[in-house]
N, C-alpha and C positions, 0 to 999 in steps of 0.2 A: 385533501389527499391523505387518506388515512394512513400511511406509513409516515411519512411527514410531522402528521398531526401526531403522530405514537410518539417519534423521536424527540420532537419539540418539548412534550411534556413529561416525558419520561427520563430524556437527558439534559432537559434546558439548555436556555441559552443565557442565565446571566454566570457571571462569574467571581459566585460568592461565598464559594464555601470549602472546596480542594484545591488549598494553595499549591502553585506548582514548587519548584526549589526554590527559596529564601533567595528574595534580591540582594545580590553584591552592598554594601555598605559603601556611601558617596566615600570616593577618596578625592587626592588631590592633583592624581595624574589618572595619564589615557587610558595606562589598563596593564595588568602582565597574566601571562600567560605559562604554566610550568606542566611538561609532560615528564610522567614519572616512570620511567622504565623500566623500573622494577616494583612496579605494581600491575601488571598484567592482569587483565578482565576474563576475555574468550576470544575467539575465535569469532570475527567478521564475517559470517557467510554469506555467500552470493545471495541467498536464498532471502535474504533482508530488502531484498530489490526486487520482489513479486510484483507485479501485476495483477488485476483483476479487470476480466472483464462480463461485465453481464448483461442480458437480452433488455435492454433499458435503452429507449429514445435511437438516438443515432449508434447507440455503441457497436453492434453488430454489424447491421444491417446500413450498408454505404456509410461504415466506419471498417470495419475488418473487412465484410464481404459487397463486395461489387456485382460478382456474377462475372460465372467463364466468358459471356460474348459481350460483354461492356468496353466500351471504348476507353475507358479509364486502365490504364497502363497493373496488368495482374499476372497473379501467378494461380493458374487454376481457381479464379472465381475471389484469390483472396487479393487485397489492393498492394502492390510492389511498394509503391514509396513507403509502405508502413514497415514492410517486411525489411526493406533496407535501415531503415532508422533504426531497428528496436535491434538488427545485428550489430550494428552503430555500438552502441549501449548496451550490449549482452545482456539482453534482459533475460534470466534466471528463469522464469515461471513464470507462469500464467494459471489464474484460477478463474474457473468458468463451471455452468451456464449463470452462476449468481450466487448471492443474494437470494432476496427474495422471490426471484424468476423458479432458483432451484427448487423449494419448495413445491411447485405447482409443473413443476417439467415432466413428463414421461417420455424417460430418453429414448423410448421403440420409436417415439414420431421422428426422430431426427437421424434414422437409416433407412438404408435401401434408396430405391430411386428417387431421385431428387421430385420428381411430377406426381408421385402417387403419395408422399408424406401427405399427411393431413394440415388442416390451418387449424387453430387453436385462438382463443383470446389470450391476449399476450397479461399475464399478472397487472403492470401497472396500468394498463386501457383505459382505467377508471379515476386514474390522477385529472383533476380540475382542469389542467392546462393541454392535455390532448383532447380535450371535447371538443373543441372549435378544430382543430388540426383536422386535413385532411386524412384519410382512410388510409392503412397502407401496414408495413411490416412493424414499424413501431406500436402498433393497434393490435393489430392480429396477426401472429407469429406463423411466419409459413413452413417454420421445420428444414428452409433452404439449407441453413446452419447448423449443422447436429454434430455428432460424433466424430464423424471423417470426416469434416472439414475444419474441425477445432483440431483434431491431432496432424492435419494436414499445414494447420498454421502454423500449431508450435512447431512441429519438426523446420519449419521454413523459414521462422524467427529464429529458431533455435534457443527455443525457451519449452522446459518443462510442463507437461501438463498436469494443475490440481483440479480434482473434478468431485464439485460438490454435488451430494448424493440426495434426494428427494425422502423425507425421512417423513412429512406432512399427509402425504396423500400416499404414498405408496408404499412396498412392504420389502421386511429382509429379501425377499425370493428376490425381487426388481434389481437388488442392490447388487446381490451374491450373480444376476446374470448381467448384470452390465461391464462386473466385475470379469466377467467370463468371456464378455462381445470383448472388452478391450487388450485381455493378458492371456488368453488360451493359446494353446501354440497353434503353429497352423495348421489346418486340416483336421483337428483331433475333436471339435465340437461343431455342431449346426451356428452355433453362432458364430465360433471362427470362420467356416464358410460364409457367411451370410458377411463379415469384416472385408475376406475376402471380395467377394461383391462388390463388397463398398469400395474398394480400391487398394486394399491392404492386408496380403495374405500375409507377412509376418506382425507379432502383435506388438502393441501399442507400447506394452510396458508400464502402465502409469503406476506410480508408487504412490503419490500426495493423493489421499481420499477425504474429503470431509465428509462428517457423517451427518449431515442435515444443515442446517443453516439461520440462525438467530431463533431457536429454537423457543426461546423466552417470551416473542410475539409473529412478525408473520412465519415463522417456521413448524407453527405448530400453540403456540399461548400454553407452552409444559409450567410445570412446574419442575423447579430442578430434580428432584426425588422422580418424576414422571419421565423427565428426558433420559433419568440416567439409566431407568430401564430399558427407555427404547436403544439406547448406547449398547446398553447390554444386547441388546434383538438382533440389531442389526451388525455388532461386529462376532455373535458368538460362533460363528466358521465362516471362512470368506477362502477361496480358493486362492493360493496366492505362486504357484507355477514355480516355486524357486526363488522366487523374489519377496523380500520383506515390505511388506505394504505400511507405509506411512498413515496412519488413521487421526484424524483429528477432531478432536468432539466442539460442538458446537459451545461459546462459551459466552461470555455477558458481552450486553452491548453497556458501554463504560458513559458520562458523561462529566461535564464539570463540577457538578451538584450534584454527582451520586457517578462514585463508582462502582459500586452494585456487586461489592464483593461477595456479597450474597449470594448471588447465583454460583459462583465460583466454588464456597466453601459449604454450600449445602450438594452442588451437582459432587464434589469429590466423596465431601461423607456417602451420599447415598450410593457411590461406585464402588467404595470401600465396604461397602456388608459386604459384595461376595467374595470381600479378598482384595488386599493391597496387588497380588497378582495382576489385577486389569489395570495398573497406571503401567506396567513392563508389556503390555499390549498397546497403548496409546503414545502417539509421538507426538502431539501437541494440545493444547487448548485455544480456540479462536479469544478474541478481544476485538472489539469493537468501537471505534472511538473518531469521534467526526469535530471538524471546529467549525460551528456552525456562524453562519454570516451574522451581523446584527444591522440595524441603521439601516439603509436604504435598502438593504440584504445584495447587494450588485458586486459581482467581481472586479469591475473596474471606476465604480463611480463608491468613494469614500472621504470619510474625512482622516486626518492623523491621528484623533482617538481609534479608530475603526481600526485603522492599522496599529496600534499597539495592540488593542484587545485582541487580535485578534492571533498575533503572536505570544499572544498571554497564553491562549486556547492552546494552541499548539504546544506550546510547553506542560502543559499539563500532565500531559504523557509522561514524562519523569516522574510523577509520583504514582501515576496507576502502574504501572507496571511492576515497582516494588511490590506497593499494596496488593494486587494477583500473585504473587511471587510468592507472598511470605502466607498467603492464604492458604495457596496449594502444597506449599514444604508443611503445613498442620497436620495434614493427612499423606500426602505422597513425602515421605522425609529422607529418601534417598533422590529427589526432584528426580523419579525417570521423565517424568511428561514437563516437556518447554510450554513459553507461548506464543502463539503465532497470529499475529494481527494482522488479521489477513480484509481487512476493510478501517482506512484512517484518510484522512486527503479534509480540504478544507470546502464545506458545500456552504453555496451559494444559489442565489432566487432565480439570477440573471447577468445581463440579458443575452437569451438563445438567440443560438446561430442559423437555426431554422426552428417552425411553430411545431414539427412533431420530434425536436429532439431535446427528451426532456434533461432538464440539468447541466443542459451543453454552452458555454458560456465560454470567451479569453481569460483563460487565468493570467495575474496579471504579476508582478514584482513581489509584491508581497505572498502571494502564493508560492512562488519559488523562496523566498522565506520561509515558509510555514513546511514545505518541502526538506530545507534545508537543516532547520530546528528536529525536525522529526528524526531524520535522518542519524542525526549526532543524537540521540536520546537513545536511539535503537543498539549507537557503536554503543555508545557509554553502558549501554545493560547485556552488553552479547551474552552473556553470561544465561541473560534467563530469556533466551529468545532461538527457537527453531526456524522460524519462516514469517517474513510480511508482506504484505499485496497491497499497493497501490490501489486507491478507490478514487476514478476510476481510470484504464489505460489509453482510452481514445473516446472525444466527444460525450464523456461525463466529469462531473464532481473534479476533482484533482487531476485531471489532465494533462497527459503528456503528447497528444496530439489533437489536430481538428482535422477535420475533413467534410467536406461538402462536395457532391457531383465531382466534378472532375480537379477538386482545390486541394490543396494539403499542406500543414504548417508543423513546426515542432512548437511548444510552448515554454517558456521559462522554466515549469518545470520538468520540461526534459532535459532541460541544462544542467540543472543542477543533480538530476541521474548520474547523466553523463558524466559530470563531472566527481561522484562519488564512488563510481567504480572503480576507483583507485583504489580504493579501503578493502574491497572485498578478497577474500581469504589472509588480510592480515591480523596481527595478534591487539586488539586493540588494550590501548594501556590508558592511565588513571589521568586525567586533563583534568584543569583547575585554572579556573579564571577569576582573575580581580580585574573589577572596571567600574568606573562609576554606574550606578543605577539611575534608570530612565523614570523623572515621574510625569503621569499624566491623568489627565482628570477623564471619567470615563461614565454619563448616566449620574452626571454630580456626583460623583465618590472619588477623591483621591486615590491611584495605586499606583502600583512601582512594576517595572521591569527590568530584570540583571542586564547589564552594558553590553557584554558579549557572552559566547557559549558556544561552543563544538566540542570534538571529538580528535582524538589520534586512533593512527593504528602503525605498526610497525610491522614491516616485511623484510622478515633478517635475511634470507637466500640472498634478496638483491640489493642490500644494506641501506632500505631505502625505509625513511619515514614520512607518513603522511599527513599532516594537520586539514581540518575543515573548519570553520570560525564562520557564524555568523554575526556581525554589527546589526543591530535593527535599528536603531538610533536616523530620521530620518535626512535630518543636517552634519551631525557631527561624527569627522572619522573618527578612530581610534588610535593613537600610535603606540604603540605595547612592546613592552619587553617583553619576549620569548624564552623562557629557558629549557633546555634540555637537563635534565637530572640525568646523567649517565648514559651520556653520547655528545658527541659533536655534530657539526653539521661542516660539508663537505663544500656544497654546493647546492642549487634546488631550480626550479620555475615554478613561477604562479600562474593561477587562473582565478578572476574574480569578475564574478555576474552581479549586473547592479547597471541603474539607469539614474540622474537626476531628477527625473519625474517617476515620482514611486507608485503612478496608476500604469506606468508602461507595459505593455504587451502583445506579442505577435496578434496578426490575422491573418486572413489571405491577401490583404493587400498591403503588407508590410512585414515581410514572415521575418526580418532579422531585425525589427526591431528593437528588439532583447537578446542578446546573444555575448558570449565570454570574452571576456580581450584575456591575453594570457602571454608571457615571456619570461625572459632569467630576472630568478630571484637573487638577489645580492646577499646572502646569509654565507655566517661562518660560525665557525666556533660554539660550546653551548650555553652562546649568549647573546642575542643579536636582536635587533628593533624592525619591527615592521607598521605602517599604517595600513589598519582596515577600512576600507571608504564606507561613507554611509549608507545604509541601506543594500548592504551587500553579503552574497554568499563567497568567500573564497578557499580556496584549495592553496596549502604550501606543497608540494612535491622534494624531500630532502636529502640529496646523496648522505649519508654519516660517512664518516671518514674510518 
């Protein structure tokens, strides 16, 4: 699978060389914890809880879309029970057709009438594991799914649409009229008409644009200096109705042995000959960062090394995102352009839920770990962070739902969504954790894992603070002193996700078998003790007094 085989080699998978943050030092008790309130980060935005979904295995196609006359319970062609969860969860955005789908897309095929769109070979048809797979829409893209049915979703999830732009194979003009099918007012363009058509005479609105998509290999094999022209091509007039368009340039793909700040700080230099002017045009940079399986590679079949490493992986994120950070302040030094990691989640070999949906697998406990970790790295940096997307939203990689024919389940890690939309528009503040460090032998090498780790955030209006704390530790809880630096606590409720068997995970034929238990918290004062069970993600919810 040559996208696979790119990332394998290009990000690896051992982890030897970008330590993520320095483990905790063994102490002699469970752990403390101090949130500091007067050190304020940024601002938590919803927008840190993206989605991604892309024209890969089951994701689309009887994952999003079913079809108007299917028996399986919809809402114009798209699957209800999704539509209901992801309202659930106020999922933020959604970014679509891909990946590396986007690349190879030409979004004419996916309007006008649904019967006369043309088929297409779908970009990954040539991955190892669809060649035995029967024929069908994971193979060869029927265009069912295009335009007006992806703005027909989000409007119906009530999630924003980010819509990555084909920068590979096709040209500014493509870009500047799609630009125009989605944002032109009504009636004022042929292609407004033509939206019209589709179902929707006022327009779309979309603001999130990405300007091509891993431009470093299937998006194009640029070189940074080559992409930042085409950046240039393709954003140098774009018709934008009144509204400020979001543009987001395509940025490194990060791994554990090379975070590739390379691409970062040569694509800025070469933006900057025509002028620091183009980063006050650009509202983000993509990043790219995956925790790739090791050992059997299975979602649910590991050993206890597997599951540290693999929360090892996930933390690593704390240090790239500095390292991009301080790359891009070299040249943009008023930081206008954030980053936006708009592909992270933890990939896995197997084993699928059916033979043509590639990468679709039960994420299982430890994935909502790796969910959970990521999550609190994102609060902890709001600072240098626009927007992130889930890789991927149904039936791939990091999953937050399955779905088969008429089945449908939520996964662990849509638990742990769920349960962090509590953070989102708060001010998140400086969290500091002591715990003993985890050691584990990992490929005969000795290494260490800090004891615990999350995030705060603070929601002055409703005088409420919100802790997140993950223990990865797989026997032993935590019990921790809590401090509040400059606040009390009032009152609160918990919610903590977490199973005794740490391969646990839904299916369809066990859908809550992972799921929150959650009640009043006993906390007072700013100083109080709480135990984290092992192997778990929890949320504190804290009236301040």
């Amino acid at each position: 699978m040559k996208r696979r085989e790119f990332l394998s080699s290009s990000l690896g998978l051992s982890a030897a060389v970008i330590a993520p943050r320095s483990a905790r030092p063994q102490t002699s008790h469970g752990g403390a914890i101090e949130i500091l309130f007067d050190e304020p980060i940024g601002r938590i935005a919803p927008e840190f809880h993206g989605q991604f979904t892309e024209h890969l295995g089951g994701c689309i196609y009887d994952g999003i879309w079913v079809g108007e006359n299917s028996k399986i319970p919809n809402e114009g062609g798209i699957r209800k029970d999704l539509i209901e969860r992801m309202r659930q969860a106020k999922i933020p955005v959604d970014r679509w057709p891909g990946g590396c789908f986007a690349d190879s897309y030409n979004w004419r095929d996916g309007i006008g009438p649904r019967a006369e769109r043309p088929v297409r070979t779908n970009f990954w048809a040539d991955v190892p594991e669809l060649w035995k797979a029967p024929d069908g829409p994971q193979k060869y893209e029927p265009n069912a799914f295009g335009t007006p049915e992806f703005m027909r979703f989000c409007r119906l999830a009530g999630a924003k649409p980010y819509v990555a732009a084909d920068v590979r194979s096709l040209t500014p003009l493509d870009f500047y009229q799609w630009v125009e099918y989605c944002n032109s007012p009504a009636g004022t363009t042929t292609l407004a008409r033509q939206r019209a058509a589709d179902g929707s005479k006022d327009p779309y609105g979309v603001v999130y644009w990405g300007v091509g998509n891993e431009s470093w290999g299937c998006g194009g094999n640029f070189l940074p200096h080559e992409y930042a022209m085409e950046f240039r091509r393709f954003t140098a007039w774009i018709p934008n109705y009144g509204m400020k368009l979001n543009l987001v340039g395509s940025g490194a793909g990060a791994g554990i042995d090379n975070p590739n700040v390379e691409w970062t700080r040569g694509f800025f230099e070469a933006l900057a000959a025509k002028g620091k002017g183009m980063f006050k045009q650009m509202f983000g940079l993509s990043l790219h960062y995956y925790c790739f399986t090791t050992g059997k590679g299975s979602s649910i079949d590991f050993d206890v090394p597997d599951w540290y490493q693999m929360l090892w992986q996930a933390d690593v994120m704390d240090s790239l995102l500095p390292k991009h950070w301080l790359a891009m302040g070299e040249i943009d030094t008023e930081h206008n352009v954030k980053l936006v990691v708009d592909e992270w989640g933890a990939w896995h070999r197997g084993p699928s839920i059916a033979p043509a949906y590639l990468f679709s697998y039960p994420p299982s406990l430890r994935d909502a770990l790796v969910t959970g970790i990521t999550l609190d790295v994102f609060n902890r940096h709001a600072e240098m962070l626009a927007m992130c997307n889930n890789a991927q939203m149904i039936n791939n990689i990091n999953t937050l739902f399955l779905a088969l024919e008429d089945r449908f389940t939520v996964t662990p890690v849509y638990w742990v969504f769920d349960m962090y939309k509590a953070h989102r528009d708060g001010q998140s503040l400086r969290f500091v954790a002591d715990a003993p460090s985890i050691s584990y032998n990992y490929e005969g090498k000795n290494r260490t894992l800090w004891g615990l780790a999350g995030s705060a955030s603070l929601h002055e209006k409703e005088k409420k603070l919100v802790i997140t704390v993950v223990n990865p530790h797989v026997t032993e809880e935590r019990q921790t002193e809590i401090v509040l630096r400059g606040a009390s606590a009032r009152s609160g409720r918990f919610t903590v996700l977490t199973d005794s068997n740490i391969h646990a995970h839904n299916d369809f034929d066990h859908p809550n078998a992972v799921h929150p238990a959650e009640g009043p918290a006993s906390v007072s004062g700013s100083r109080f003790v709480w135990t984290f069970k092992p192997a778990s993600v929890t949320k504190l919810e804290i009236n301040l007094a």
